[in-house]
N, C-alpha and C positions, 0 to 999 in steps of 0.2 A: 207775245202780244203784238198785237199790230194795231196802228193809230191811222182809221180813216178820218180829212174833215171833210164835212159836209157842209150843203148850203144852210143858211141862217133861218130858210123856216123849217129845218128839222127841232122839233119839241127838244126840250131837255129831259134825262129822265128816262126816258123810253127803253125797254127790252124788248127786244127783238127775237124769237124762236122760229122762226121757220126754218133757220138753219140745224141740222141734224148735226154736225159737227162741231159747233161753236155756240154760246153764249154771245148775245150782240148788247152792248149796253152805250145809251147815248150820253154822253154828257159836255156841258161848257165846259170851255179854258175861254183864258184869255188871250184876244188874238192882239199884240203891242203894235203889229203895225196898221191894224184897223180900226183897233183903239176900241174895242167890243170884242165882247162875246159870242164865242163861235163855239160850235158844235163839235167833237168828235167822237167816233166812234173807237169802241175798246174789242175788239173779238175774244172770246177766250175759249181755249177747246173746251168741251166737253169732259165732267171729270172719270167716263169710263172709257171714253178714247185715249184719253191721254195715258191711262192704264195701260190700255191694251200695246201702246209704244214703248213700254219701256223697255230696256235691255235684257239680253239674258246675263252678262255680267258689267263690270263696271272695273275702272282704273283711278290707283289712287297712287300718291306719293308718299311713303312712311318716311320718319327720321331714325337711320341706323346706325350712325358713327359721330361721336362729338367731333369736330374738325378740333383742330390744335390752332391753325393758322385762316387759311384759306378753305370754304369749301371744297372739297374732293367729291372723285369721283364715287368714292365709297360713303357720302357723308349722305345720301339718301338711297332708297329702293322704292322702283314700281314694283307696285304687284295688283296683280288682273282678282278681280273678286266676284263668285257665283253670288249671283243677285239673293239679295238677304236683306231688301231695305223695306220696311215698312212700319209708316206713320204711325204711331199709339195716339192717345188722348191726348187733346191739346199739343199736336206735333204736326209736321209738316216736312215732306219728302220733295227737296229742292236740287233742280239741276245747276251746276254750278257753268256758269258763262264767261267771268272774265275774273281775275284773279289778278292782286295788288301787291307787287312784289317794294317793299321799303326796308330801308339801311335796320332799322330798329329790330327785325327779325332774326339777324344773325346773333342778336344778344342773349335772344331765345333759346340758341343752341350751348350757352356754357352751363357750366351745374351753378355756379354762382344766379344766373338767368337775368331778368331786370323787371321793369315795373310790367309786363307783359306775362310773365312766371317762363318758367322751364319746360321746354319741349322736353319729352320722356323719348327716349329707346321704342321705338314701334310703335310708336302713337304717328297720327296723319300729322304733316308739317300742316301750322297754323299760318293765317293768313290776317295780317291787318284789317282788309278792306277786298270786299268777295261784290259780286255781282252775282245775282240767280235766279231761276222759274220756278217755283211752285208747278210741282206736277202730281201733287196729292195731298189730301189733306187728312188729318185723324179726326176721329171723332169729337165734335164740341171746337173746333177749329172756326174763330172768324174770316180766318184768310178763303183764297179761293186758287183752284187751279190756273194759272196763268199770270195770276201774280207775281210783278217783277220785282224781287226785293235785294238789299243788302244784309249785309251781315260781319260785323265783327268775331264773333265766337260761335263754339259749335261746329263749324266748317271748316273747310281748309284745301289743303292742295287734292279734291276729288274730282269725279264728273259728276257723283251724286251725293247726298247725304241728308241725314233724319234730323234734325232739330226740332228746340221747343219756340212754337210761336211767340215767345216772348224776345227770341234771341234773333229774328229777323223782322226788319224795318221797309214796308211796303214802301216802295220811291214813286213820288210823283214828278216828272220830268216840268221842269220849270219853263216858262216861255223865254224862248232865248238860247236852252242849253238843251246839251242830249244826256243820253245813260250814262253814257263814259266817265260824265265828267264829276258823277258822282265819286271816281276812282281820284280825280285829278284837282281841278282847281274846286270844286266841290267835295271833296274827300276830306275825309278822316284827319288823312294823315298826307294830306297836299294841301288845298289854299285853306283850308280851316285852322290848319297848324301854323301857316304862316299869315292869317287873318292877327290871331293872340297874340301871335310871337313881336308881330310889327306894331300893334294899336294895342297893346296891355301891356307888352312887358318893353318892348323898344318906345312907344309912346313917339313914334317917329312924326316931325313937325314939318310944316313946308322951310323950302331954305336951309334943311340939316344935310350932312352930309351922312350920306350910308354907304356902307360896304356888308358886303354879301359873299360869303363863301360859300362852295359847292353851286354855283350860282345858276349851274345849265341843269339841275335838278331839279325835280318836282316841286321839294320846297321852297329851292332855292332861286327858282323863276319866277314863282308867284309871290315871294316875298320882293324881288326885287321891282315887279310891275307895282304891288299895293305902295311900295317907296313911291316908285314914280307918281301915282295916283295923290297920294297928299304932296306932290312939290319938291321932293326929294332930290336930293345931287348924287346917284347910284350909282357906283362903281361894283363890279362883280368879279367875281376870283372865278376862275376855272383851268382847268388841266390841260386843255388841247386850242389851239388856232382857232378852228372852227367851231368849238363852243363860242372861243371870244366872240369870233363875227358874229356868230346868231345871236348873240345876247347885245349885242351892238346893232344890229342888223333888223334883227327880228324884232325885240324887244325894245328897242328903243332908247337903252339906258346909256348911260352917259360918257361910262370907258368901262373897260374889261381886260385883265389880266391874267395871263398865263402863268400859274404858279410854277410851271416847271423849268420856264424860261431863268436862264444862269445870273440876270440882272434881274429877279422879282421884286427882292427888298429896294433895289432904287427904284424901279418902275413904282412899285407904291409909293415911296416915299414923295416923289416925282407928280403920280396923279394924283394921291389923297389928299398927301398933306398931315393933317390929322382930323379923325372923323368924331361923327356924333354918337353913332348907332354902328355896333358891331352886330350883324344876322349873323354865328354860327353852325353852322352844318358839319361842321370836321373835327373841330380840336387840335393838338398837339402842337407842332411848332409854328403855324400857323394864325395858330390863337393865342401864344404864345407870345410869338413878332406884334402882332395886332396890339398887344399891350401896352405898349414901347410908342403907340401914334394914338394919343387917347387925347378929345380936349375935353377942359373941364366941364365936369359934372354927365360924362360921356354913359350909357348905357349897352351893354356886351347881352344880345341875347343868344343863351347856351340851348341850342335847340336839338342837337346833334355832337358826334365826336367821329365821325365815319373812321376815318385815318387812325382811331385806333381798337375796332371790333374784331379786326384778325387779327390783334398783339396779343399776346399771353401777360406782357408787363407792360403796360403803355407809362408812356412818359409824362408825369405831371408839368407845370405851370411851375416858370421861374422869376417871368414880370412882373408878378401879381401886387408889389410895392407900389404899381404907378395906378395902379386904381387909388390909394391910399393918398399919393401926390395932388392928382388929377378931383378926387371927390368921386368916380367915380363910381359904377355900381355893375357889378355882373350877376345876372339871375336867371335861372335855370328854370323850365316848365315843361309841362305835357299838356295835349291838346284837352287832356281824362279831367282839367282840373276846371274846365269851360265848356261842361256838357249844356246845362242847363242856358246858354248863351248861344250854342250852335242856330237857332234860328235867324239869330242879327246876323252872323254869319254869314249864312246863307240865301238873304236877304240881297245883302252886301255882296258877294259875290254874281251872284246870279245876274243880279242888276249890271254891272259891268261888264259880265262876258255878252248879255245879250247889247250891251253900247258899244262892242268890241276895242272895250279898250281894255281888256285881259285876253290875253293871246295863248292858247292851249297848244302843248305840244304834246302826245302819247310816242313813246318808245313801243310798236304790238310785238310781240310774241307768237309763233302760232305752236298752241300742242301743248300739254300738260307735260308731256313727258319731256317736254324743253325746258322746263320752273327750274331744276335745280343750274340747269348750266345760265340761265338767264339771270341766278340771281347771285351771280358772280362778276354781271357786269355793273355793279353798282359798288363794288371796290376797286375796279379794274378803272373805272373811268369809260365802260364801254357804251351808256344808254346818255342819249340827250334828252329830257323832258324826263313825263311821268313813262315809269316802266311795268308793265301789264303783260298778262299773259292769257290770251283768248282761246277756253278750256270747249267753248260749242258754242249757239246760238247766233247773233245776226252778226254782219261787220257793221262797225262803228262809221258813219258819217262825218271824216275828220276832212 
């Protein structure tokens, strides 16, 4: 899809056919820095041209080997597939664009599985948060060819795939923000999750002190900005220097610490003190130590356990007395439990990236057949920001 604007006496409304290859349809947005209504234009191929492009086969990614530990090299397969896709009723044949690789997927690969269910043996690796084209449609289908949508389920690590129009979400790009950021601080499982996690279940106030772990992560940078946003004293946890800096640097916040560094526990004890609001993203001994600096009537949001998705026996919580001392409270959520809320969300979000004061960073990807070894840098400590993996269609405007 392509977005032309035009000047302001272009009608609203209007289709356009002269073109032989494209649908043209006109319509408003709102232009924030003219403060009106402007015009633009949507192109959309043609839905027997876009037929006539499609492949003669297609590449997907299966899951073949539970890992015990760490993904391996054996823990997926490509394989090339003779073109066999086509829409039925009420379905919709979508090329896949940008694909959202997050910690919570790896929990997909044990037989135990988690609130996501169990990747099977030869089934396509699932994807949290997908980006995709509509390049056909089935019969009795509202959608349209060239429709840009998302998608939770159904799809997954492909270039193509068949779904029910129920299971894909036409994305209207918001004034102020682009596609991507549907994967990032407007995603799923980026600033929406840490939208809940900070103002529902952390309840985080101006003046509180917060601490942030995994903090140069997807969730864990947009949890630390929405701190800063209501007044927050933000300290963030990360693995490497150069995370610090940027989350110093970049982001704004107030100190940053290297968990790897041999003086951690004084350096927190040093910069925190003890806080209000624990953001979790890891778990283990970590969240652990965190227990031990609570003040009263403190709030722990468990959003994550990364640090222990490749253990076969992770290590439980042994502080857990001082929640009991302190008054305070640890509670655990999922983003699935604040569906019907995602518009404040996204309200709320969208509003600040276009005031720039939410600051996006994308980890890109390029190449499908890169997914499996890319989504090992998310244990590794290898990606700063949101991590993505750009399977075809435009570059992103970052």
């Amino acid at each position: 899809m392509v977005i032309i604007h035009l000047a302001p006496e272009v009608a609203n409304g209007q289709r356009i056919t002269r073109s032989a290859a494209y649908e043209i349809d006109i319509n408003n947005y709102w232009d924030r820095q003219m403060g009106r209504l402007a015009p633009a234009l949507t192109l959309r191929p043609r839905p027997h041209l876009a037929r006539a492009m499609l492949p003669k086969d297609y590449t997907r990614v299966v899951f073949a080997q539970r890992p015990v530990t760490h993904i391996t090299s054996t823990t997926f397969r490509k394989e090339t597939i003779a073109w066999d896709l086509k829409p039925g009723p009420s379905e919709v044949l979508v090329r896949v664009d940008w694909i959202s690789l997050d910690p919570v997927m790896r929990t997909w690969l044990t037989d135990a599985g988690s609130y996501g269910g169990t990747v099977q043996i030869g089934e396509v690796m699932r994807s949290i948060g997908l980006l995709g084209t509509i390049v056909e449609i089935g019969e009795g289908s509202r959608l349209r060819p060239g429709d840009v949508v998302s998608s939770h389920r159904g799809l997954g690590w492909t270039e193509y795939g068949v779904v029910k129009e129920e299971d894909v979400q036409v994305i209207h790009v918001l004034p102020g923000t682009q596609l991507l950021d549907f994967l990032g601080p407007l995603g799923k499982a980026g600033g929406v999750t840490a939208y809940f996690g900070m103002l529902d279940v952390g309840k985080i106030k101006s003046g509180e002190t917060l601490v942030v772990s995994a903090a140069a992560g997807s969730v864990g940078a947009l949890a630390c900005q929405i701190g800063k946003i209501h007044g927050a004293k933000v300290i963030g946890i990360a693995g490497t220097d150069e995370k610090c800096r940027w989350l110093r640097e970049e982001l704004k916040i107030d100190a940053a610490i290297n968990y790897k560094s041999p003086t951690f526990r004084d350096e927190f004890i040093d910069t925190v003190g003890c806080f209000d609001v624990f953001f979790d993203n890891v778990g283990g001994e970590i969240l652990d130590f965190a227990l031990t600096r609570l003040k009263p009537k403190a709030r722990i949001v468990l959003c994550g356990a990364i640090s222990t998705y490749n253990t076969p026996e992770p290590r439980g919580i042994s502080s857990y007395f001082n929640l009991v001392v302190q008054g305070a409270k640890i509670e655990g959520f999922t983003v699935r439990h604040y569906t019907e809320r995602f518009p404040d969300a996204l309200r709320d979000l969208s509003k600040w990236i276009s005031e720039g004061r939410i600051i996006r960073n994308f980890h890109i990807v390029e190449g499908l057949e890169k997914a499996p070894e890319a989504f090992n840098m998310l244990f590794t400590g290898g990606n700063t920001g949101k991590l993505v993996v750009r399977v075809s269609g435009q570059y992103a405007q970052l």
